[in-house]
C-alpha positions as a Markdown table, in Angstrom:
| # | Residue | x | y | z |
|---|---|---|---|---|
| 1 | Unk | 1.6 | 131.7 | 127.9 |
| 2 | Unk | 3.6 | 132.2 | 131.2 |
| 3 | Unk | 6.7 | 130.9 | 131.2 |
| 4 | Unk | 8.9 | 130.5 | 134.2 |
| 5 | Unk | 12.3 | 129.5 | 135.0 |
| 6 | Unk | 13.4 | 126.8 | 137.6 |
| 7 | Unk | 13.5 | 129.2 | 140.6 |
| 8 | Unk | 10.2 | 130.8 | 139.9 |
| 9 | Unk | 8.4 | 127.4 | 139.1 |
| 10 | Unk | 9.9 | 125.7 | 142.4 |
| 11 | Unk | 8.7 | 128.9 | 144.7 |
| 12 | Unk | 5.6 | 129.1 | 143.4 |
| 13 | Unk | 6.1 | 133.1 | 142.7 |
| 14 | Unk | 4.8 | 132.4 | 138.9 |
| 15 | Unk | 1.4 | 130.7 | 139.8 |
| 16 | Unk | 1.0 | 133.8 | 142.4 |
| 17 | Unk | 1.9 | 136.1 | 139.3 |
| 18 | Unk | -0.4 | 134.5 | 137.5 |
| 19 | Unk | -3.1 | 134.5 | 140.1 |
| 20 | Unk | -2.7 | 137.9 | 140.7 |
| 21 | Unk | -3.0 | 139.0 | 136.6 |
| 22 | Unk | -5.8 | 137.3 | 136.3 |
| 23 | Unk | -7.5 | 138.2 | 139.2 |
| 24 | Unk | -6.8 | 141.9 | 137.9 |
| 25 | Unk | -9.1 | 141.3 | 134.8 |
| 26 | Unk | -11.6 | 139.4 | 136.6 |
| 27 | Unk | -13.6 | 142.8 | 138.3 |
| 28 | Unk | -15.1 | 143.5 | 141.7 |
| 29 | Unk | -18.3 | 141.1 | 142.7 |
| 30 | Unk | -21.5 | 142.5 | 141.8 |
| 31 | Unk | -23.4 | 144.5 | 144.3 |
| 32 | Unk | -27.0 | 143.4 | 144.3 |
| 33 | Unk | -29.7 | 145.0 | 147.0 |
| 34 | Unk | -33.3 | 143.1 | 148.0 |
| 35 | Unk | -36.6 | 144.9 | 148.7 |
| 36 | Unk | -39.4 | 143.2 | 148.7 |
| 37 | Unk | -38.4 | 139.9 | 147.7 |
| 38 | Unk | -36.8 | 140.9 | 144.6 |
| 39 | Unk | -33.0 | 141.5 | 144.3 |
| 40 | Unk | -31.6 | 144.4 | 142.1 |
| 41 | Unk | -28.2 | 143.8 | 140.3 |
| 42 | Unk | -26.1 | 147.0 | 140.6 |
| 43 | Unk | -23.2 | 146.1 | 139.5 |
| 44 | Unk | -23.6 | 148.5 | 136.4 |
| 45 | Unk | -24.0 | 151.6 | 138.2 |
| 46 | Unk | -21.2 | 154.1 | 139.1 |
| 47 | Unk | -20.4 | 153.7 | 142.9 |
| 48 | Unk | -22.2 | 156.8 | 144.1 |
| 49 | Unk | -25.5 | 156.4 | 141.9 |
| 50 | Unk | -25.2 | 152.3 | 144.0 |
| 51 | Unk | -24.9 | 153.4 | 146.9 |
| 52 | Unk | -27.8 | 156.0 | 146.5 |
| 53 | Unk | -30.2 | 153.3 | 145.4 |
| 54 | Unk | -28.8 | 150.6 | 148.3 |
| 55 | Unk | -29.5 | 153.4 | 151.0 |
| 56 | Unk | -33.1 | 154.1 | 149.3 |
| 57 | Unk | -34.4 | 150.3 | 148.7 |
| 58 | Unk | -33.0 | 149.4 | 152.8 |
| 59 | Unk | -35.8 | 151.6 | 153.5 |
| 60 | Unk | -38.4 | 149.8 | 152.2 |
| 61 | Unk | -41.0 | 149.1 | 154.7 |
| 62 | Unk | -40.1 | 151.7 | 157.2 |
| 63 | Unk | -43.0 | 153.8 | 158.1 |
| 64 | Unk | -44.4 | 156.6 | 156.8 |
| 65 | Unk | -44.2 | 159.4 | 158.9 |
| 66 | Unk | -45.0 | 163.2 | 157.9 |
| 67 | Unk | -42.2 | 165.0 | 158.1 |
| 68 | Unk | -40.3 | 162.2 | 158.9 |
| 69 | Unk | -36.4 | 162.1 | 158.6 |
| 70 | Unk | -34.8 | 159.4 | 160.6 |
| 71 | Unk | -35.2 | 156.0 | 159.2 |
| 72 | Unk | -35.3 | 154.7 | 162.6 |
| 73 | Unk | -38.6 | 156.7 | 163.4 |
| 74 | Unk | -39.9 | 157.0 | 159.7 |
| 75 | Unk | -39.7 | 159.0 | 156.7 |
| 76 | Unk | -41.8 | 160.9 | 154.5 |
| 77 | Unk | -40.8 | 161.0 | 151.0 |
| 78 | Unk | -38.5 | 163.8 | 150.7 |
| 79 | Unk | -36.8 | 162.8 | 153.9 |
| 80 | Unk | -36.2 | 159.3 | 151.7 |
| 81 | Unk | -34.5 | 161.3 | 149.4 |
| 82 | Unk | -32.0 | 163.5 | 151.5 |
| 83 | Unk | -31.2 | 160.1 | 153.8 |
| 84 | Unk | -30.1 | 158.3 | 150.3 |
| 85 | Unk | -28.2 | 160.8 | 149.3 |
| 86 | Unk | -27.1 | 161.7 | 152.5 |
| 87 | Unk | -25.5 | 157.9 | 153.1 |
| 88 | Unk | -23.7 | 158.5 | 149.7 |
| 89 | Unk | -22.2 | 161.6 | 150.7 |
| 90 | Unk | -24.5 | 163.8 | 149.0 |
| 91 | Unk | -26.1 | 166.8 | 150.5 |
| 92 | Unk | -29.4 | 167.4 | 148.8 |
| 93 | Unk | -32.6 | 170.0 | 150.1 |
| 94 | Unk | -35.1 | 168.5 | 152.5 |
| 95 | Unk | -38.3 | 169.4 | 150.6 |
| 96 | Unk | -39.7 | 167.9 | 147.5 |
| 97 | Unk | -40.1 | 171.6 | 145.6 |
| 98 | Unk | -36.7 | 172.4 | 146.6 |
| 99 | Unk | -35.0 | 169.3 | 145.7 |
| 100 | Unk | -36.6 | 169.5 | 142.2 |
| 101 | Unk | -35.7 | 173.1 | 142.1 |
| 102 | Unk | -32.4 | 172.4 | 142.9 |
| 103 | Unk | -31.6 | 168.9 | 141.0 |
| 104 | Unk | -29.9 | 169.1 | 137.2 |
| 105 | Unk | -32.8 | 168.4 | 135.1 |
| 106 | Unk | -33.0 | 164.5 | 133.3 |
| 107 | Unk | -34.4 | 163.7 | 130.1 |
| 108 | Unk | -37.1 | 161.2 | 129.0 |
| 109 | Unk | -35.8 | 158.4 | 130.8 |
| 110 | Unk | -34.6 | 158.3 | 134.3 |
| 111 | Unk | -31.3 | 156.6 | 135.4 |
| 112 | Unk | -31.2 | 154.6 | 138.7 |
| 113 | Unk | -30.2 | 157.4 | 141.5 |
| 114 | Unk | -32.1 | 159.6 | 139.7 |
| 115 | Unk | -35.5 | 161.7 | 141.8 |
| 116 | Unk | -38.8 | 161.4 | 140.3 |
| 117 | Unk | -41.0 | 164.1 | 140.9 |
| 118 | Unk | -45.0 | 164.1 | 141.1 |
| 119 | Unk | -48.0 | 166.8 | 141.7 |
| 120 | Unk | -50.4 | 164.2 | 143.7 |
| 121 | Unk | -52.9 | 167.3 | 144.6 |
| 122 | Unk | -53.4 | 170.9 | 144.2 |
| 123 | Unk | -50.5 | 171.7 | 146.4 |
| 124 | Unk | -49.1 | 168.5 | 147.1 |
| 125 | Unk | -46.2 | 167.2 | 145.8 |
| 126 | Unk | -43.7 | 164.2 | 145.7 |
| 127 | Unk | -40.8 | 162.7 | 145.0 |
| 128 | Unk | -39.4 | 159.0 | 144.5 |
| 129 | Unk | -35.7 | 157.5 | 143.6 |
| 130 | Unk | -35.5 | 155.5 | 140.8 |
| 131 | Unk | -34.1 | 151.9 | 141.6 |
| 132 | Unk | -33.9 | 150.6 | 137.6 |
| 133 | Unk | -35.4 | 152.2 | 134.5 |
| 134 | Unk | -39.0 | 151.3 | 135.5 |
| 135 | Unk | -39.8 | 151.5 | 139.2 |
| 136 | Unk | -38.8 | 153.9 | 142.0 |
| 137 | Unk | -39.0 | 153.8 | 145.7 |
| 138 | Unk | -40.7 | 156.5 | 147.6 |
| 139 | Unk | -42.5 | 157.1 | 151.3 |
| 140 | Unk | -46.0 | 156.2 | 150.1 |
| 141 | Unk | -48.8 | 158.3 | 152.1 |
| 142 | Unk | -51.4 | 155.7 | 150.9 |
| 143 | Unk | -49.7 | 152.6 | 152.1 |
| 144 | Unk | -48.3 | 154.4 | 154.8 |
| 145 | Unk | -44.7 | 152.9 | 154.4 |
| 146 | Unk | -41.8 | 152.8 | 152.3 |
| 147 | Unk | -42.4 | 151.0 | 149.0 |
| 148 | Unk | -41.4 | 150.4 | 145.2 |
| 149 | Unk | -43.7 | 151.7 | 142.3 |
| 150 | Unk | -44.2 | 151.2 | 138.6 |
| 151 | Unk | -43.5 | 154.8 | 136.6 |
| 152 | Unk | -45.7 | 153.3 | 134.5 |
| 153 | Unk | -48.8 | 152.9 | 136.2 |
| 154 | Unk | -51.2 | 154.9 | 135.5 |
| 155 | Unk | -51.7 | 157.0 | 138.6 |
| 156 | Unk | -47.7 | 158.0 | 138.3 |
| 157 | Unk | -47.9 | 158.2 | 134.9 |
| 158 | Unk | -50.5 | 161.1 | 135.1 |
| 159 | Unk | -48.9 | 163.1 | 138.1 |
| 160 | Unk | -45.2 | 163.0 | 136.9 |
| 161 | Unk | -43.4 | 166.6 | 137.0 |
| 162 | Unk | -40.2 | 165.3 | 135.4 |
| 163 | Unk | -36.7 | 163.3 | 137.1 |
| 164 | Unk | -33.7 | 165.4 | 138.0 |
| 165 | Unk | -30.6 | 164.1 | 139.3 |
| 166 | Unk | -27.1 | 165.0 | 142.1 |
| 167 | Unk | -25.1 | 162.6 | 140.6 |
């Protein structure tokens, strides 16, 4: 219990002690991000794998654009990648092969900030940033926009290369 003599009691410096303890133990808000309706609770996440997955689900929506870079004109998926990192202070490789040749390995089960990485064709491949443990976001060419997936599905499921990670 706080205990406070006459002075500090009459001045008010003991609640403002007390305030200030307790305000100590009671940890920064959350940080949540929306995409598509749906708002993702990030408050778990280390500050740098947040602010990866933030700058990744912003993009949601923005066109798809081959080659694409600049969120303002579109982005393909690798350009996705590089701008999320890129707003976390990250410098990562602009192509998908490169990035995954590049990125520290992850086991079985991706963490949010983490790149997923697909072969969609003979020569074509892909990457995606996981938001959560189960869907990522990546520049779809099909939908022709930024958008969220399910690792699960089976088109993903089939196609997966294996995550790696810069954080």
């Amino acid at each position: 219990m706080l205990r406070c003599n006459w002075f500090f009691c009459r001045t008010g410096v003991a609640a403002v002690l007390a305030a200030a303890l307790l305000g100590g133990c009671a940890g920064s808000p959350p940080r949540t991000a929306s995409a598509d309706g749906e708002v993702f609770d990030l408050s778990g996440l280390e500050e740098s794998r947040a602010s990866v997955v933030m700058a990744a689900l912003s993009q949601v929506g923005t066109p798809y654009v081959y080659g694409g870079s600049d969120p303002g004109e579109g982005l393909d998926c690798s350009g996705l990648t590089q701008f999320a990192h890129s707003a976390a202070g990250v410098n990562i490789p602009r192509v998908s092969t490169e990035q995954q040749a590049a990125a520290r390995p992850v086991g079985r089960s991706p963490a949010p900030g983490d790149l997923v990485f697909f072969k969609t064709g003979p020569s074509q491949y892909h990457v995606g940033l996981m938001v959560d443990r189960e869907r990522f976001v990546h520049a779809s060419t099909s939908k022709r926009r930024v958008r969220l997936s399910s690792l699960s599905a089976d088109y993903w499921r089939h196609r997966y290369l294996g995550a790696g990670t810069y954080l």
